[in-house]
C-alpha positions in Angstrom: 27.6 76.8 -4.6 30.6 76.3 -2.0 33.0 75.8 -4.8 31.8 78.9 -6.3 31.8 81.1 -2.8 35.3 79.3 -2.7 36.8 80.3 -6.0 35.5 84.0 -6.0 37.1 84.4 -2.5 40.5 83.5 -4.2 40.0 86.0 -7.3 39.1 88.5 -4.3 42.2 88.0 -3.0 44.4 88.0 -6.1 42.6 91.4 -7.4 43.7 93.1 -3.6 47.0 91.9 -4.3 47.3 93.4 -7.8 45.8 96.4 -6.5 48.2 96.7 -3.8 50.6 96.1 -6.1 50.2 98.7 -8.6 49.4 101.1 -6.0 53.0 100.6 -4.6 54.4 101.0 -8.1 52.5 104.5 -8.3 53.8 105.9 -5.4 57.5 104.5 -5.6 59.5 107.4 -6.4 63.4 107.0 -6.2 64.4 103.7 -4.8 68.1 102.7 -4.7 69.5 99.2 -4.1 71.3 99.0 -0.7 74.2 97.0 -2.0 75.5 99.3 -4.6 72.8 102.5 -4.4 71.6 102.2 -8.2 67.8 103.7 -8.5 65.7 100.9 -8.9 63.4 101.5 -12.0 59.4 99.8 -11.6 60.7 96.8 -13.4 63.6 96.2 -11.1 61.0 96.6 -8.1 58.6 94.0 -9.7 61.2 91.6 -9.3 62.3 92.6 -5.9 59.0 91.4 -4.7 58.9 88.5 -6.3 61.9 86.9 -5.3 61.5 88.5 -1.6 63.5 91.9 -1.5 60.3 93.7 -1.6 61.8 95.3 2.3 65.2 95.4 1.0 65.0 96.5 -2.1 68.1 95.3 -4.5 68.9 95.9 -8.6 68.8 92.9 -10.8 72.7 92.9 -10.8 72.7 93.0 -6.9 70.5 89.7 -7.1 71.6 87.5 -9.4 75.4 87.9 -7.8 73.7 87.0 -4.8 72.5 83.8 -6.3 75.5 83.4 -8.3 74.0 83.4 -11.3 74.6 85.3 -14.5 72.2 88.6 -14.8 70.5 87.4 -18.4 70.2 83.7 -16.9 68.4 85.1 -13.9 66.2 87.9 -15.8 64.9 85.2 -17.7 63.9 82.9 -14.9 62.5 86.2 -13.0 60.2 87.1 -16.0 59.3 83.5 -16.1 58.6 83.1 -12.8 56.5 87.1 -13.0 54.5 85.8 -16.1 53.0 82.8 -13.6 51.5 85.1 -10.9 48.8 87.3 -12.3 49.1 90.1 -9.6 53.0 90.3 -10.5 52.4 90.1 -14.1 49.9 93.2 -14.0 52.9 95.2 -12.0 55.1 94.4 -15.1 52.8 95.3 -17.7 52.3 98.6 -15.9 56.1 99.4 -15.6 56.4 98.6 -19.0 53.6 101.6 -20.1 55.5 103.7 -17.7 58.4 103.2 -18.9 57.3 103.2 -22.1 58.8 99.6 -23.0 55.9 98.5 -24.8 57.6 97.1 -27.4 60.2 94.9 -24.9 57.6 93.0 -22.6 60.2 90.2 -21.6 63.1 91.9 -21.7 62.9 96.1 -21.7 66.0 97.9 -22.1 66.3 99.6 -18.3 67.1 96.1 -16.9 68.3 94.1 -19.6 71.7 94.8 -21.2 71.8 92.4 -23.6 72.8 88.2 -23.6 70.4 85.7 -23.8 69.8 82.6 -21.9 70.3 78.8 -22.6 66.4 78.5 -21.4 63.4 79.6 -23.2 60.8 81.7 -21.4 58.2 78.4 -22.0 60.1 76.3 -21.3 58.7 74.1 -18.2 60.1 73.3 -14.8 61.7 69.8 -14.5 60.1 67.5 -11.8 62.1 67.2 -8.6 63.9 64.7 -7.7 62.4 62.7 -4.6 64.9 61.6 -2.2 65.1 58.5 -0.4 65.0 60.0 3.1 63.7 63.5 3.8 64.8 64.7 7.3 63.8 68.8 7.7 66.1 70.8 9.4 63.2 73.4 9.7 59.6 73.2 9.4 57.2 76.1 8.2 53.7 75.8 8.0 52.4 78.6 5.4 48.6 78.4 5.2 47.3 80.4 2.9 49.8 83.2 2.0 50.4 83.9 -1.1 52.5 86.2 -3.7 55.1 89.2 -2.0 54.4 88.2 1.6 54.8 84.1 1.2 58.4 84.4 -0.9 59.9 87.6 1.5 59.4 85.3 4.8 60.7 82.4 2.8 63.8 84.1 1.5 64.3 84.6 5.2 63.7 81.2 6.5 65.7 80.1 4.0 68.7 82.6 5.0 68.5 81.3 8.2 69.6 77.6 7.0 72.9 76.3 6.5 73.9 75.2 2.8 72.7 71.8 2.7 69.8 71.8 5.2 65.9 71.1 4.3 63.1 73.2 5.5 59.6 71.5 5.1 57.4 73.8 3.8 53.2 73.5 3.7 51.8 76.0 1.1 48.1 75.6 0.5 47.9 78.3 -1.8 46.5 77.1 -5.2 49.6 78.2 -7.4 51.7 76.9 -5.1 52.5 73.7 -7.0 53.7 76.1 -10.2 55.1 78.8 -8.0 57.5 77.2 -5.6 59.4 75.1 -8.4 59.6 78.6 -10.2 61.0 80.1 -6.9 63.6 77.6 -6.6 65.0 77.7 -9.6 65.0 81.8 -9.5 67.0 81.2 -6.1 68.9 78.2 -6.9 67.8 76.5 -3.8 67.3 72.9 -4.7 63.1 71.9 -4.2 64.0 68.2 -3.2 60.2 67.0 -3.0 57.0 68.0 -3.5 53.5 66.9 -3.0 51.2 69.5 -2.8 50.6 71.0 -0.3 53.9 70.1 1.0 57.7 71.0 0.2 60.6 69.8 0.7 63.4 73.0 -0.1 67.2 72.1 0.1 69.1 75.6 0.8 72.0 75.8 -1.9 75.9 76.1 -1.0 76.7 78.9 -0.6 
């Protein structure tokens, strides 16, 4: 009975954040990206949260030169990385019928241009590579959080960190162990170790 109190408390939790989700998306309006004042459409937004510029909101193109990737490379790690979290996934589907890109699911016309990527959207994540000694310039303790509110504070913590330097981060959050790998490669920070619930997240160069 425990594991059953246990598990409906976590579908609680991802319905409020769908819901809160979608409820955002409904009341957005005109959002434009602070770097270069583009209007963000819902699908744009969807990844904003996901890869933690849900408070500063950013276009695609904004992002991806941010992480110094191409914008198709990135899109396609974003939608990957979307299609993994249920509460984001249910934003995208709904921007889609608003936009009325039912027909594009993975890649609708207002944010992609065209290009492909050298990865498939099924592909999966390569393991990390352990290292032989794991010193943490940083350590952040997580708990529980999950979806928007766990990758906006760890786009910050990360931001605070030199290139090179290691945060040690606890996530207890069941997807954690599919959803931080995804993050890393979506941000190019390197995920040096992981054994759930603890992670080992080397900051890129900038």
């Amino acid at each position: 009975m425990a594991f059953d109190d246990e598990g409906d408390g976590d579908e609680e939790a991802e319905e409020r954040r769908r819901v809160a989700l979608l409820a955002e998306l409904e009341r957005l309006g005109e959002l434009a990206c602070l770097s270069c004042g583009r209007v963000l459409c819902s699908h744009a937004y969807v990844i904003c949260v996901a890869s933690g510029f849900k408070t500063t909101p950013r276009c695609v193109s904004c992002i991806a030169a941010g992480y110094e990737r191409p914008v198709p490379e990135f899109l396609t790690d974003a939608v990957r990385y979307i299609r993994r979290q249920p509460c984001y996934w249910s934003g995208w589907q709904w921007a889609n019928r608003h936009e009325g890109q039912a027909r594009n699911l993975e890649r609708p016309a207002c944010i992609w241009s065209g290009g492909t990527s050298e990865t498939a959207l099924g592909e999966e994540e390569a393991e990390p590579q352990p290292e032989t000694e794991l010193k943490p310039d940083a350590v952040w303790d997580a708990g529980d959080m999950s979806c928007g509110d766990l990758v906006l504070e760890l786009r910050l913590r990360m931001k605070r960190l030199q290139a090179g330097q290691l945060l040690a981060l606890t996530a207890r959050d069941p997807g954690a162990p599919q959803d931080i790998p995804a993050w890393c490669r979506l941000t190019r920070h390197s995920l040096a170790a992981a054994t759930h619930p603890h992670y080992w997240i080397r900051r890129r160069a900038d």
